[in-house]
Legacy VTK file of the C-alpha trace (Angstrom):
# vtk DataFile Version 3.0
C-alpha trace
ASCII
DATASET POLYDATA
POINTS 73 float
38.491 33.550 -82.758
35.542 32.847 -85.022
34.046 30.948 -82.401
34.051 33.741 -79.765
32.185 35.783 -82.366
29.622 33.281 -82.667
30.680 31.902 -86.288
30.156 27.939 -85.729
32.563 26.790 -88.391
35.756 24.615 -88.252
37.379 21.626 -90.247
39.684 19.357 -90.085
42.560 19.082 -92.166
44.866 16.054 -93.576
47.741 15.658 -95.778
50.362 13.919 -96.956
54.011 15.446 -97.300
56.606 13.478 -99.588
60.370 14.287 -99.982
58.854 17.950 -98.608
55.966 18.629 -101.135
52.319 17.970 -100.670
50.990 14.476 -102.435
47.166 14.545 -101.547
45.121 16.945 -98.992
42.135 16.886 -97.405
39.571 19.505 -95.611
36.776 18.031 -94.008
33.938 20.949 -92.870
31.339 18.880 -90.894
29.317 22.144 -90.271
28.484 22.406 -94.295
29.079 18.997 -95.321
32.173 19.688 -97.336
35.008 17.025 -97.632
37.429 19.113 -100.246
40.686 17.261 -101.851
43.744 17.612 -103.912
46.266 15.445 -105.545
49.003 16.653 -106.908
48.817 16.967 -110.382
45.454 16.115 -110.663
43.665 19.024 -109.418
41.091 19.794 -106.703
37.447 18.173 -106.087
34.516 19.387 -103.146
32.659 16.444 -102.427
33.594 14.646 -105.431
33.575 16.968 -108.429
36.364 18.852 -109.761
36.809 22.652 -108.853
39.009 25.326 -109.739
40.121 29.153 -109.048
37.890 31.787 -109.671
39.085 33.902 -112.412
38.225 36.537 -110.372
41.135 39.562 -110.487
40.124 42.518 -107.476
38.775 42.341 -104.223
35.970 44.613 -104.170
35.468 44.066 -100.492
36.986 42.141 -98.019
35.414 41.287 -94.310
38.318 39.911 -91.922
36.076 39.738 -89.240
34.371 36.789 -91.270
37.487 35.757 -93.432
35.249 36.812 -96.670
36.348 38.581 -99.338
33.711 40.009 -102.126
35.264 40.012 -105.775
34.615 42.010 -109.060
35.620 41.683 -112.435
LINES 1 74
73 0 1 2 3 4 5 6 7 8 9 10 11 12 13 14 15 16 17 18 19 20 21 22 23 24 25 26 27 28 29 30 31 32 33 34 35 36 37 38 39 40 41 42 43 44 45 46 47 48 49 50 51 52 53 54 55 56 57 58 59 60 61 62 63 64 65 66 67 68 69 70 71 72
């Protein structure tokens, strides 16, 4: 859909199921340059250095034409 409304962004995604949970995940977005991954029980990294949620608590606006959400507080 995104790309019908001229948004030129995609990825590709990887990971590894064991016994039915998630062991390690990747993104890739080639558009941005972005390779984010996860291990369980290690946390999450973009592009090599660790991230983590936003401690963000409303949504102050949220776009779903563009998947984008704009948060306060």
């Amino acid at each position: 859909m995104q790309i019908l409304q001229g948004i030129s962004s995609y990825a590709i995604h990887l990971c590894l199921i064991r016994d039915g949970e998630p062991v390690l995940a990747f993104v890739y977005d080639p558009v941005h340059r972005e390779l984010f991954h996860a291990v369980a029980g290690q946390g999450a990294f973009l592009n090599g250095s660790r991230i983590q949620v936003a401690q963000k608590k409303k949504i102050k606006r949220y776009d779903p034409g563009h998947n984008a959400a704009v948060f306060s507080g």
